[in-house]
NUDRENDREN-892418 format. One record per residue (C-alpha): residue in one letter; z, y, x. Coordinates in steps of 0.2 Angstrom, whole numbers, padded with zeros to 4 digits, always signed. Example, Ala and Ser with C-alpha at 12.3 -4.5 7.8 and 13.67 -1.06 7.14 Angstrom:
<recs>
A+0039-0022+0062;S+0036-0005+0068;
</recs>
This chain:
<recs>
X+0000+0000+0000;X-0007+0018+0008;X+0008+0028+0013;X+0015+0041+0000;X+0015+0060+0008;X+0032+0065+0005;X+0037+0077-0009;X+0040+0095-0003;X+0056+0095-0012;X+0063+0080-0005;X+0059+0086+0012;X+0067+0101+0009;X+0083+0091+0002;X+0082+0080+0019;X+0081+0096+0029;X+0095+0105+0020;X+0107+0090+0023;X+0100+0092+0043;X+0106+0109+0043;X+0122+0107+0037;X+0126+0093+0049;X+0123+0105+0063;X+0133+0117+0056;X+0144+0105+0057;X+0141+0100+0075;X+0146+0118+0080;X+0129+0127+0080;X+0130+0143+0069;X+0121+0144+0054;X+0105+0156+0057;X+0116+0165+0068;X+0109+0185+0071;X+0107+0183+0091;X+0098+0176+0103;X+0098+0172+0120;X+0081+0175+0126;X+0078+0183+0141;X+0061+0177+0147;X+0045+0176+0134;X+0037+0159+0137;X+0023+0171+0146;X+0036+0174+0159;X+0043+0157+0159;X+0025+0151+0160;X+0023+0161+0180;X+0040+0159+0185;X+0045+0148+0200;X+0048+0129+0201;X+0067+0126+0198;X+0070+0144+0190;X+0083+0144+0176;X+0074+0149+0160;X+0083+0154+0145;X+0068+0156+0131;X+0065+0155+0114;X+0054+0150+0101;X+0048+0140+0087;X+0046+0122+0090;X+0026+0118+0084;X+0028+0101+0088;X+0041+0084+0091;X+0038+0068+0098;X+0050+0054+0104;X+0045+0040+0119;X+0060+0031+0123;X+0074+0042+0129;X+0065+0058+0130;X+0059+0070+0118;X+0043+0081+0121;X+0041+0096+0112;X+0029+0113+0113;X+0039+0128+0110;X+0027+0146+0104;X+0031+0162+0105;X+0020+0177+0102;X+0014+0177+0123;X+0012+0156+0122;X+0016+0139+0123;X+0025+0128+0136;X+0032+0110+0134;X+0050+0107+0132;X+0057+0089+0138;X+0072+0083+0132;X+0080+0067+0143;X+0094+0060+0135;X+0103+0056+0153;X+0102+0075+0159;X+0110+0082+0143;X+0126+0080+0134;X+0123+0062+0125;X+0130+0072+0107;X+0118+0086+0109;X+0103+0074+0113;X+0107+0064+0098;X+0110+0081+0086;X+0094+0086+0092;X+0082+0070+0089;X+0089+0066+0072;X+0092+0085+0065;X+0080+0096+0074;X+0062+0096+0066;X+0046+0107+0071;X+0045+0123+0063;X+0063+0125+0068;X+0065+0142+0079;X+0077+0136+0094;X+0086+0145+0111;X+0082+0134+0127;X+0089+0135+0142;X+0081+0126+0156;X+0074+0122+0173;X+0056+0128+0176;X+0044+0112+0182;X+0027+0105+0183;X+0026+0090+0174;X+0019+0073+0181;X+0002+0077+0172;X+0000+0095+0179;X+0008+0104+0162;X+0018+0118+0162;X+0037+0113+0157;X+0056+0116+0154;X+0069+0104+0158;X+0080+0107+0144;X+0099+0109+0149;X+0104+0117+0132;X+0097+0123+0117;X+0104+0130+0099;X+0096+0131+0082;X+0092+0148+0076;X+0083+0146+0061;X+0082+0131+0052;X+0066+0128+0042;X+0067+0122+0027;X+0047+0118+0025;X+0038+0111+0034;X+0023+0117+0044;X+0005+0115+0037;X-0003+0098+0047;X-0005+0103+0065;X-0023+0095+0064;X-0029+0103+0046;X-0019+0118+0045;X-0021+0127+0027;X-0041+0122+0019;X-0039+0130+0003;X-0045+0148+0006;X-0032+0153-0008;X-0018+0146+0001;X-0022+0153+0016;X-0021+0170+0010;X-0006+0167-0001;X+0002+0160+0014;X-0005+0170+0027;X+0011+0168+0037;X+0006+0151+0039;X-0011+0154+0040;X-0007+0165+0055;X+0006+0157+0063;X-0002+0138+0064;X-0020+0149+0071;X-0021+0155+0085;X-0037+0162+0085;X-0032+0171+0070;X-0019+0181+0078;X-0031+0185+0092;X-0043+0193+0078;X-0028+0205+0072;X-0025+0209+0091;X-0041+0212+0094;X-0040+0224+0078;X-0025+0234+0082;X-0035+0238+0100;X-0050+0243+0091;X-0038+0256+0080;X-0029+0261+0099;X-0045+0263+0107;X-0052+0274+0092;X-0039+0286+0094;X-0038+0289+0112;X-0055+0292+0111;X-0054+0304+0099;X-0039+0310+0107;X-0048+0313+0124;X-0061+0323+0116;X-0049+0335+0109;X-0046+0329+0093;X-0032+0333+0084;X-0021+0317+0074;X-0016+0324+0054;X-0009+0314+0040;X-0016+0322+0023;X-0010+0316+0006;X-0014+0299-0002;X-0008+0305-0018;X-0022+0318-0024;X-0024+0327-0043;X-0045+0325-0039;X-0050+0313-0031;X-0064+0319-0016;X-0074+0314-0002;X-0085+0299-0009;X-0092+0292-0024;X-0080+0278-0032;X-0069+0274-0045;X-0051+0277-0039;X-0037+0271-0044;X-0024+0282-0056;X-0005+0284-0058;X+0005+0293-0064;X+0019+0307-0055;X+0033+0305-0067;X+0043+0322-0058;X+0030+0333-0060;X+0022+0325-0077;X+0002+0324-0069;X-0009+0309-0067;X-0016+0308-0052;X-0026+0296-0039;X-0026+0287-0023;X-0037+0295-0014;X-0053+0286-0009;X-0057+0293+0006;X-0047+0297+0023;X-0042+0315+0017;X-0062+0324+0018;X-0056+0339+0007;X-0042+0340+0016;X-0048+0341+0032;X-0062+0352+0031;X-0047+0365+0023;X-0040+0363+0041;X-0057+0367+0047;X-0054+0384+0039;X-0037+0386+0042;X-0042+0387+0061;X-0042+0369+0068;X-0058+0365+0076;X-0057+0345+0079;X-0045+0335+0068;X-0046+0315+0062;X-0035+0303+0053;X-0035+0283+0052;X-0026+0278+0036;X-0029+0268+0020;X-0041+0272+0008;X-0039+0263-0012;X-0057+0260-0022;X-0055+0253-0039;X-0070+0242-0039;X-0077+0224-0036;X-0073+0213-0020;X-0086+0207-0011;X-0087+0201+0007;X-0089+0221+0014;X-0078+0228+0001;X-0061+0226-0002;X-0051+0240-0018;X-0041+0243+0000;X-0044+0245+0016;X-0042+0256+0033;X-0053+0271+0037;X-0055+0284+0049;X-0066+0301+0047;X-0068+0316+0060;X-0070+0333+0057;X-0078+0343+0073;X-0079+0362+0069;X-0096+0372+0076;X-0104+0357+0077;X-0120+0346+0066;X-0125+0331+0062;X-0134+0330+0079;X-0119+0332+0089;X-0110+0321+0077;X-0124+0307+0080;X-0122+0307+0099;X-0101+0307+0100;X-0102+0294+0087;X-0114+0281+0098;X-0102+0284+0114;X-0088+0280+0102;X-0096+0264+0094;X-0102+0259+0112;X-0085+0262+0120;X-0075+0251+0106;X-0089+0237+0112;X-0085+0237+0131;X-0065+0239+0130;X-0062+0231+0113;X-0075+0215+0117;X-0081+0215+0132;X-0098+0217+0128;X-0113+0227+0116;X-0122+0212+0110;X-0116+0204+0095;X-0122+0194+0081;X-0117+0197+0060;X-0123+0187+0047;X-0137+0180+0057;X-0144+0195+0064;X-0145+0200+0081;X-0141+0218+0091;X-0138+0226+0107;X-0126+0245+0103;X-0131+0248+0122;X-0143+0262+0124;X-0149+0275+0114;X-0151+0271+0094;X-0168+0276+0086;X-0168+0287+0069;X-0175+0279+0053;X-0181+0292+0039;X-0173+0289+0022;X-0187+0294+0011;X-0201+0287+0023;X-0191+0270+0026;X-0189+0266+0008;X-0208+0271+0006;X-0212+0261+0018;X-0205+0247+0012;X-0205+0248-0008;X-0220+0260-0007;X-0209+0273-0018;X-0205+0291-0014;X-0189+0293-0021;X-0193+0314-0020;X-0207+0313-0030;X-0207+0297-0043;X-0201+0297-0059;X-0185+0287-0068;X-0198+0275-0075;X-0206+0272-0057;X-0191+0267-0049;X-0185+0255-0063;X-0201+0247-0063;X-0202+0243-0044;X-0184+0236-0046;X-0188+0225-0060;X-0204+0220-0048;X-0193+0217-0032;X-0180+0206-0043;X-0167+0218-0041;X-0151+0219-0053;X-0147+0237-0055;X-0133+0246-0062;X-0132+0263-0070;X-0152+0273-0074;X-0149+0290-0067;X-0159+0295-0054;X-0147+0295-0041;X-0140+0277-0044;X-0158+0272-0045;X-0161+0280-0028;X-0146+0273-0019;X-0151+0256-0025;X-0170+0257-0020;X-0162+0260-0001;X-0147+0247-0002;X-0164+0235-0005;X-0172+0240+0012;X-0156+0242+0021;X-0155+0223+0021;X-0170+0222+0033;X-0165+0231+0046;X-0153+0225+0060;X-0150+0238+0070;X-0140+0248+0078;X-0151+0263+0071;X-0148+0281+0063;X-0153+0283+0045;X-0155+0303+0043;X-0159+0316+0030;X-0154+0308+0015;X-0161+0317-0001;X-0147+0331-0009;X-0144+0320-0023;X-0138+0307-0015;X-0126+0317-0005;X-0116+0331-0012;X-0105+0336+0001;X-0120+0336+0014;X-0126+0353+0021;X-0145+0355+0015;X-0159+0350+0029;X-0165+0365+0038;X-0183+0362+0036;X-0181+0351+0021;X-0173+0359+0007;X-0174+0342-0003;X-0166+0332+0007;X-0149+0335+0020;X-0142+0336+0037;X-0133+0316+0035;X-0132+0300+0044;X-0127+0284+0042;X-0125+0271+0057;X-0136+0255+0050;X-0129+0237+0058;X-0135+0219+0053;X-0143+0228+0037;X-0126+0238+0031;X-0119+0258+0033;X-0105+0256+0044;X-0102+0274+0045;X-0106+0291+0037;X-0107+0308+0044;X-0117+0324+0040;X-0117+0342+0045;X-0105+0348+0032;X-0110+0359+0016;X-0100+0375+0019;X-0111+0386+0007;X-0098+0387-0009;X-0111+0394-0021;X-0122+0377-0017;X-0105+0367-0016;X-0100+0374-0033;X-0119+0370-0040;X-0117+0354-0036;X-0102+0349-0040;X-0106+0354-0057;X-0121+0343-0058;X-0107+0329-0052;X-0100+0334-0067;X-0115+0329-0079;X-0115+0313-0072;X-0095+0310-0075;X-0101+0318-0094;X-0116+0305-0093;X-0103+0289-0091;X-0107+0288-0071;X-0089+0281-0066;X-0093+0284-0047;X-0099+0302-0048;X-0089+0313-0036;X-0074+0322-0047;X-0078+0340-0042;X-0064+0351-0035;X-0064+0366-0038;X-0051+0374-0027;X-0061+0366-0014;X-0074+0379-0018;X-0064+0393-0018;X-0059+0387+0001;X-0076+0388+0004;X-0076+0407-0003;X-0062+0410+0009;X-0074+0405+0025;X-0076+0385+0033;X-0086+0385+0049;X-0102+0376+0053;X-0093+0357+0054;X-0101+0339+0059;X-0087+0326+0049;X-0092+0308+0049;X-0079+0291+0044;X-0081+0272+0048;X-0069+0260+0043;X-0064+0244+0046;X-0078+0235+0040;X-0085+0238+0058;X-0072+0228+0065;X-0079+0215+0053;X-0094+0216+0056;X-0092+0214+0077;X-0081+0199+0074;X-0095+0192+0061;X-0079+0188+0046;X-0077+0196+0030;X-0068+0210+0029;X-0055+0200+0017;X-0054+0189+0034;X-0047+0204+0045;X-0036+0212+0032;X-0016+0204+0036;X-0012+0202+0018;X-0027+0207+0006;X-0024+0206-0010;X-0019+0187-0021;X-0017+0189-0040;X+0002+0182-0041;X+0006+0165-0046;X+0009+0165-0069;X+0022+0154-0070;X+0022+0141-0084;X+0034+0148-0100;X+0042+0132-0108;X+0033+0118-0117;
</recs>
């Protein structure tokens, strides 16, 4: 008869009665201290015959004879713990084979040696029990396979993969490196409010609450504080940036999470063309010190961010490719070369028709490339082309057929700001749920006297899209709708 896996409550009975026996033996019950004076790093370089007092969590316990093998983690490494029953007090020895189990967190003190087989190892002299798990760990082999229970149990998910934790590492570098860069060209770090009473700096739906002190509803913002900053631009700051979270209230998809880390810049007396050539040192410098390299490979497509990165017309591209000018066609055009290229579109409005002609064509190109001079409708915060007054001064970065970032010469004129915030408006009016909420005390800013200003934002989804995993991938804890529990029946 197969053997039954063992039910998770009677392992947690089993282990229950384990800790109380070595509570009994003396050990303190999750005592609050530890020991530790080396990281298993340090333990790891550290001398033959040095005395290393460590600590860790046991991933794995095996028994041949009258020793007891072990491999001790802690967030630097790994390194193999011997027990021998003829080195140790006999008592302790037995306490520790019959009610010590892996995923227990211990204190070891040993003697630092190379094992017969060439592995880095501990002698063990002593040890206590710090935390007693209660669990077990998932299978060492398997870890978690249901996608579900991994994210619901990322601690697991993470603790049991190590190459998971090295993604978030790599994360947390790409965020330092971002700064310093930013910081070394004579940017200035600001926090602006996440709470906002008009929501501003993108088109999305955001999310709404409600500020019980003050009786106003209001929003999480949904972008990285754009309105905000460009009000520093007129108070007198001339570079500023923030990194913080930004809350969409739409769909999920591989790229898009309701939350999720930005960062946006706001460079004061300068244009998009500035803006273009500091952003492609900054995405070329987060390649060298974050991985090492500038080739990479997302969602099978293949490119190099070394080099300088061509320019691809918005209005010609989309031509090009769909044989449309989005400047000229009518409504009815547009639909009808959707509904020829199999496309499933949302919202009839020029504008949503536009965007969704280019998110089409933006599929084919890998990149890394500059799409530039987007037409006016589709960007209403953008400062109107100098030589094209139908289109604007933005740019997008283009990677593996995706934006991964969005900049433009800022619009600072607040009689065309106010014009087209209220076309914003008709949209809102028209049922458009991601038309840009115009504010109009941003406006009268404006009236007051904002600079010529280059912004431009990226977010995490670039971090994504170097390590080829879905942004739900590199998020710690994204979001799991909570477990219902079962009334009575």
């Amino acid at each position: 008869m197969p053997k039954q896996d063992i039910d998770i409550n009677d392992e947690r009975t089993v282990r229950l009665a384990k800790l109380i026996a070595l509570t009994e033996a003396g050990n303190p019950s999750f005592p609050a201290h530890s020991e530790k004076q080396q990281t298993i790093a340090e333990a790891v370089l550290s001398t033959e015959g040095s005395i290393i007092v460590t600590a860790g969590r046991i991933m794995t316990k095996r028994e041949i004879g009258k020793l007891t093998f072990c491999r001790l983690e802690d967030a630097s490494g790994t390194i193999q713990l011997i027990f021998k029953q003829d080195d140790m007090d006999k008592e302790q020895y037995k306490l520790f084979v019959k009610k010590v189990d892996a995923g227990d967190i211990i204190d070891v003190t040993g003697e630092r040696f190379q094992s017969k087989t060439g592995e880095d190892s501990l002698l063990v002299k002593t040890y206590t029990v710090l935390t007693k798990a209660l669990l077990p760990l998932p299978d060492k082999f398997h870890g978690l396979q249901n996608e579900e229970l991994r994210m619901r149990k990322r601690y697991l998910d993470l603790l049991t993969n190590p190459e998971l934790r090295e993604i978030f590492i790599k994360r947390s570098h790409f965020w330092d490196v971002t700064r310093t860069f930013l910081k070394e060209n004579g940017f200035f770090e600001v926090e602006t409010p996440y709470l906002e009473t008009t929501t501003g700096g993108a088109e999305a739906t955001p999310f709404a609450t409600h500020h019980n002190d003050s009786d106003m509803d209001m929003y999480l913002r949904i972008s990285v504080g754009e309105l905000w900053q460009k009000r520093l631009m007129a108070a007198g700051f001339e570079k500023t940036f923030e990194i913080g979270r930004v809350f969409r209230n739409e769909g999920s998809s591989p790229d898009h999470l309701q939350e999720f880390t930005n960062m946006e810049f706001y460079w004061a007396y300068a244009d998009y063309n500035k803006g273009m050539k500091l952003v492609q040192e900054l995405y070329q410098k987060i390649a060298i010190d974050v991985f090492g390299k500038t080739q990479f490979t997302t969602k099978g497509m293949d490119y190099d961010l070394a080099g300088e990165w061509p320019e691809i017309e918005y209005v010609s591209e989309v031509k090009k490719q769909t044989g449309v000018d989005v400047l000229t066609a009518t409504e009815d055009d547009m639909k009808k070369k959707l509904n020829e290229l199999g496309v499933v579109y949302e919202g009839t409005n020029r504008e949503r028709l536009t965007d969704t002609l280019w998110k089409f064509c933006r599929k084919n190109i890998a990149g890394p490339a500059f799409l530039v001079n987007h037409p006016k409708l589709v960007s209403p915060l953008a400062k109107t082309h100098r030589e094209h007054p139908d289109l604007t001064e933005r740019f997008q970065i283009i990677i593996a057929g995706s934006e991964i970032g969005n900049g433009y010469s800022e619009l600072n004129d607040p009689i065309e700001q106010r014009a087209r915030f209220e076309k914003q408006q008709e949209l809102i009016a028209a049922g458009d749920t991601e038309a840009m909420m115009p504010d109009w005390e941003f406006v009268e800013m404006l009236e007051h006297g904002m600079p010529p200003t280059c912004g431009f934002g990226f977010g995490e989804r670039l971090f994504a899209f170097l390590v080829d995993k879905p942004l739900r991938e590199v998020t710690l804890f994204p979001l799991v709708k909570p477990i219902e529990e079962k009334g009575d029946e």
